[in-house]
PAFI-790242 format. One record per residue: x negated, y negated, z of N, C-alpha, C in turn. Coordinates in steps of 0.2 Angstrom, whole numbers, padded with zeros to 4 digits, always signed. Atoms other than C-alpha are relative to their C-alpha. Layout:
N
XYZXYZXYZ
...
END
This chain:
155
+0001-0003-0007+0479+0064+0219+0002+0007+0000
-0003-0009+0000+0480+0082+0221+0001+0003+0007
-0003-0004-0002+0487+0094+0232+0000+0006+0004
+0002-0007-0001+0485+0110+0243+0002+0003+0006
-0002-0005-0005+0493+0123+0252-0002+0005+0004
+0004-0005-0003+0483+0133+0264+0002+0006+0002
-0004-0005-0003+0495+0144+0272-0003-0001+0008
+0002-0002-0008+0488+0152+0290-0004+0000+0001
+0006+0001+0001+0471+0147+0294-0002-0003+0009
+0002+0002-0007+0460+0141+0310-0002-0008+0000
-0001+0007+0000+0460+0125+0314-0009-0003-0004
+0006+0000+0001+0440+0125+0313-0001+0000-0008
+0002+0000+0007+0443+0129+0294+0003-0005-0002
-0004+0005+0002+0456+0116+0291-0005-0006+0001
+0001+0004+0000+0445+0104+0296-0008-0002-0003
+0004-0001+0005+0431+0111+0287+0002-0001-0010
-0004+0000+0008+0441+0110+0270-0001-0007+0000
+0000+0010+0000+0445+0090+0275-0008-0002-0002
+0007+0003-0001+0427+0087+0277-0004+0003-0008
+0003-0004+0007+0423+0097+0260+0003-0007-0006
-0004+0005+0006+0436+0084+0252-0002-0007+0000
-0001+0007-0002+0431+0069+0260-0006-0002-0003
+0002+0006+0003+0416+0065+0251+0000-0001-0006
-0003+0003+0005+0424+0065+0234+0004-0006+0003
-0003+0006+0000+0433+0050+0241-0001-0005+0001
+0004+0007-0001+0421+0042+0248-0006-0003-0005
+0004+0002+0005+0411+0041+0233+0001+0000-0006
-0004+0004+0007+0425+0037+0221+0002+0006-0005
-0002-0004+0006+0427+0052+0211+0007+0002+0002
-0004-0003+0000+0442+0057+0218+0005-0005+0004
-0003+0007-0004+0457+0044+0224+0001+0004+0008
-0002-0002-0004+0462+0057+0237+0002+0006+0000
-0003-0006-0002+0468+0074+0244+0005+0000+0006
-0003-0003-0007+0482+0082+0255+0000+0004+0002
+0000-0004+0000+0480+0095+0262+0005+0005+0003
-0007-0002-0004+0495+0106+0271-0005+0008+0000
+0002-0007-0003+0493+0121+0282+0003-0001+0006
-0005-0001-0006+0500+0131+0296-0007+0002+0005
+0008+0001-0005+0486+0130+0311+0003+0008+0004
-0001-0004-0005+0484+0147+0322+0000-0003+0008
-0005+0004-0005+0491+0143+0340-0008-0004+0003
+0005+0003+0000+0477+0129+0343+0002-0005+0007
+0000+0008-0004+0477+0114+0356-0007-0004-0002
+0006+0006+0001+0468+0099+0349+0001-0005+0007
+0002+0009-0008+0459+0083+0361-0002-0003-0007
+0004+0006+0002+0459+0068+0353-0004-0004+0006
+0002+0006-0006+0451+0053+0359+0003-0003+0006
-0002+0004-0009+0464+0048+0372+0004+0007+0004
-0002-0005-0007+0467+0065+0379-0003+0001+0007
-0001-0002-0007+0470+0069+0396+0000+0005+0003
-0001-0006-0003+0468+0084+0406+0009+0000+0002
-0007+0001+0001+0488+0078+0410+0001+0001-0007
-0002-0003+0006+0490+0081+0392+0000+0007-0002
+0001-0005+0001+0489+0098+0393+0004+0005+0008
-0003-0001-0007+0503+0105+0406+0001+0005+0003
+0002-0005-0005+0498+0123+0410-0010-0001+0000
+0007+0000+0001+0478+0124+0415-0001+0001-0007
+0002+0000+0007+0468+0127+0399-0002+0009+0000
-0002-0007+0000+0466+0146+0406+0006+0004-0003
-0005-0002+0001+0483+0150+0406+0002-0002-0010
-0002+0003+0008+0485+0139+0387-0005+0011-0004
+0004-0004+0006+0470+0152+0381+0003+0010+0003
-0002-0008-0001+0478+0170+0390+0006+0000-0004
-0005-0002+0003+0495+0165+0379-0006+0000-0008
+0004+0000+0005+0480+0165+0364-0001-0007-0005
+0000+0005+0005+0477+0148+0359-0007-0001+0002
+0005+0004+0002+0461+0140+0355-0002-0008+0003
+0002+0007-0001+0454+0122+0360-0003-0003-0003
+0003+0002+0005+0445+0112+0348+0002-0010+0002
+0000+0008+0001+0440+0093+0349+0002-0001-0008
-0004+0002+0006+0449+0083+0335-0002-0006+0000
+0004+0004+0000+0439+0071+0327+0004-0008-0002
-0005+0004+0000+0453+0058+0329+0001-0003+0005
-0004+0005-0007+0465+0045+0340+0003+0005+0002
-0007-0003-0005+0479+0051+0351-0003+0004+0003
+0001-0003-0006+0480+0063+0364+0001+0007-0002
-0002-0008+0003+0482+0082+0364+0007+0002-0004
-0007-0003+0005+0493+0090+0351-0001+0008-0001
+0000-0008+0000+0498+0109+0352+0001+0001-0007
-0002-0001+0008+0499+0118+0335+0001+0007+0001
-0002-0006+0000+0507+0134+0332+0004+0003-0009
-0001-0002+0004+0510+0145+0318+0009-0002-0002
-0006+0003-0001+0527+0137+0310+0000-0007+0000
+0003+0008-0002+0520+0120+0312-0002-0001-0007
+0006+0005+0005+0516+0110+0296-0004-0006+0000
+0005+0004+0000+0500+0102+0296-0002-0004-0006
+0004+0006+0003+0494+0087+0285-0005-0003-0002
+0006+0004+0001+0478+0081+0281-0002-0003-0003
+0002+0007+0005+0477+0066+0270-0007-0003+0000
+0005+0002+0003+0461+0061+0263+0000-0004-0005
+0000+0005+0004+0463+0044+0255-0004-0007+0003
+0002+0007-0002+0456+0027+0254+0003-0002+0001
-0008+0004+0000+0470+0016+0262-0002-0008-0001
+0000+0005-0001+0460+0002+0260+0005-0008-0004
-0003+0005+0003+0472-0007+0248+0007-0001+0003
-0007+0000-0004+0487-0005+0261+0000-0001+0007
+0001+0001-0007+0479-0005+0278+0005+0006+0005
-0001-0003-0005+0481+0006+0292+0007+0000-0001
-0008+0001-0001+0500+0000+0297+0003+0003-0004
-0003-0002+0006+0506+0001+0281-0001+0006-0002
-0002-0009+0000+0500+0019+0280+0002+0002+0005
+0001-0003-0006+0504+0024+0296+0010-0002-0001
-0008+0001+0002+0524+0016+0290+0001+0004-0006
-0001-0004+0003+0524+0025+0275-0001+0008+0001
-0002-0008-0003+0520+0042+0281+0006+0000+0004
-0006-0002-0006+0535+0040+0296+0004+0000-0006
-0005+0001+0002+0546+0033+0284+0000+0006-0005
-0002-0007+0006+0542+0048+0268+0001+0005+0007
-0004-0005-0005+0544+0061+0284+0006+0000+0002
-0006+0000-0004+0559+0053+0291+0004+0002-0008
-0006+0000+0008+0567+0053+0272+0001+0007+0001
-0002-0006+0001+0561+0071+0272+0005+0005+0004
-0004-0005-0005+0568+0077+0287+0009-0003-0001
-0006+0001+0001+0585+0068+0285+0003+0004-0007
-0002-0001+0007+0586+0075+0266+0004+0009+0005
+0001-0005-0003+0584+0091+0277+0005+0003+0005
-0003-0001-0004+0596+0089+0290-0001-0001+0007
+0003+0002-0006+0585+0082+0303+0000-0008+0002
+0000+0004+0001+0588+0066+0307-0004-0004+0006
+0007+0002-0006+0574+0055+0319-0001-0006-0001
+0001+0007+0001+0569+0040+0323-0008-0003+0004
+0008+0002-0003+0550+0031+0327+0001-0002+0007
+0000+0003-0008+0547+0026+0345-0007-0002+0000
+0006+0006-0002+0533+0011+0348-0003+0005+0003
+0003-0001-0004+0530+0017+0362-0003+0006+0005
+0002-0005+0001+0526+0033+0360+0001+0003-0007
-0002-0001+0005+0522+0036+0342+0000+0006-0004
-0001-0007+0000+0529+0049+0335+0007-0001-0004
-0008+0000+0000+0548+0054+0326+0003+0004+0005
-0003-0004-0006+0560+0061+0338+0006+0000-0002
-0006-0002+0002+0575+0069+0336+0002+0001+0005
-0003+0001-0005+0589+0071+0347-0003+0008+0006
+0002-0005-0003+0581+0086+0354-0010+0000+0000
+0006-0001-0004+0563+0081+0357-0006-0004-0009
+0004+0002+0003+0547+0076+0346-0002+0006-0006
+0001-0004+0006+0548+0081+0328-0008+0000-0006
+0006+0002+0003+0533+0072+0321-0008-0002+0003
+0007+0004-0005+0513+0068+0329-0002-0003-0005
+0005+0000+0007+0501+0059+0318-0005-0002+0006
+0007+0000-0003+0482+0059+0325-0004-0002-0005
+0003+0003+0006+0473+0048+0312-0006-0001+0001
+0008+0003-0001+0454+0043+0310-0001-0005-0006
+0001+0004+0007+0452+0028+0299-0010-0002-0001
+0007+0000+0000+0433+0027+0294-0004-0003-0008
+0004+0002+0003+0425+0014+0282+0007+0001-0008
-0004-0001+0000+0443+0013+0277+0003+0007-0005
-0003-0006+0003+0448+0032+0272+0001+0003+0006
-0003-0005-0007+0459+0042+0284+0000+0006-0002
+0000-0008+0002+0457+0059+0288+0004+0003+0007
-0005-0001-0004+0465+0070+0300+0008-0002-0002
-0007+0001+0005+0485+0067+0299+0005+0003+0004
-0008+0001-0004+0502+0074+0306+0003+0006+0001
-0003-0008-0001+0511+0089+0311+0008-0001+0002
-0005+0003+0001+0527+0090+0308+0004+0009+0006
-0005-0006-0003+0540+0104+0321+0005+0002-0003
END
């Protein structure tokens, strides 16, 4: 599986890069990609976003200089800001299913934030790690002919 650090980019290209890797994976040559990068100040819509998901107008979001962009994913809006690491896994999970990836990424991020000093915990019912001081992890996944794309942003 290989590996790749973008740095500082637009969201628009990140998701062009995924879309470049995805179909080495969907036609076996390659078992997967991850991608990492820092998004310039963006607000993604997933599929269960809400105008409530978003708690200044969308004016006001875009005179601080953010961006909006549809995210061709679940969940709800997620802010992304320089300083943010972003995620973008491009695997087959077909031999682990959904859950079982969606518990191994919480669990390797919680490992990592705790190694680190950050210590969090998943919540059901709003999923996500959260630390005593607020939401440290999102993930926004698309499973698709069993290969995820999209992925997680860690504060």
């Amino acid at each position: 599986m290989d590996a790749k650090f973008f740095g500082l980019i637009s969201f628009q290209k990140a998701q062009a890069l995924q879309l470049d890797k995805l179909a080495s994976v969907k036609f076996g040559s390659c078992p997967g990609f991850v991608l990492g990068f820092e998004l310039e100040p963006t607000v993604t819509l997933g599929a269960r976003s809400a105008e409530q998901d978003v708690f200044w107008l969308e004016q006001a979001w875009r005179e601080r200089g953010f961006v909006f962009a549809d995210a061709d994913r679940g969940g709800q809006a997620t802010i992304h800001n320089p300083g943010q690491l972003v995620i973008f896994p491009t695997i087959d999970i077909r031999a682990i299913g959904v859950r079982r990836f969606v518990c191994l990424v919480s669990d390797v991020t919680r490992n990592f934030l705790s190694a680190n000093g950050c210590e969090t915990k998943w919540r059901e019912q709003d999923p996500g790690l959260y630390s005593s001081t607020g939401k440290v992890m999102s993930l926004g996944l698309r499973v698709r002919s069993g290969i995820v794309t999209h992925g997680l942003s860690i504060n």
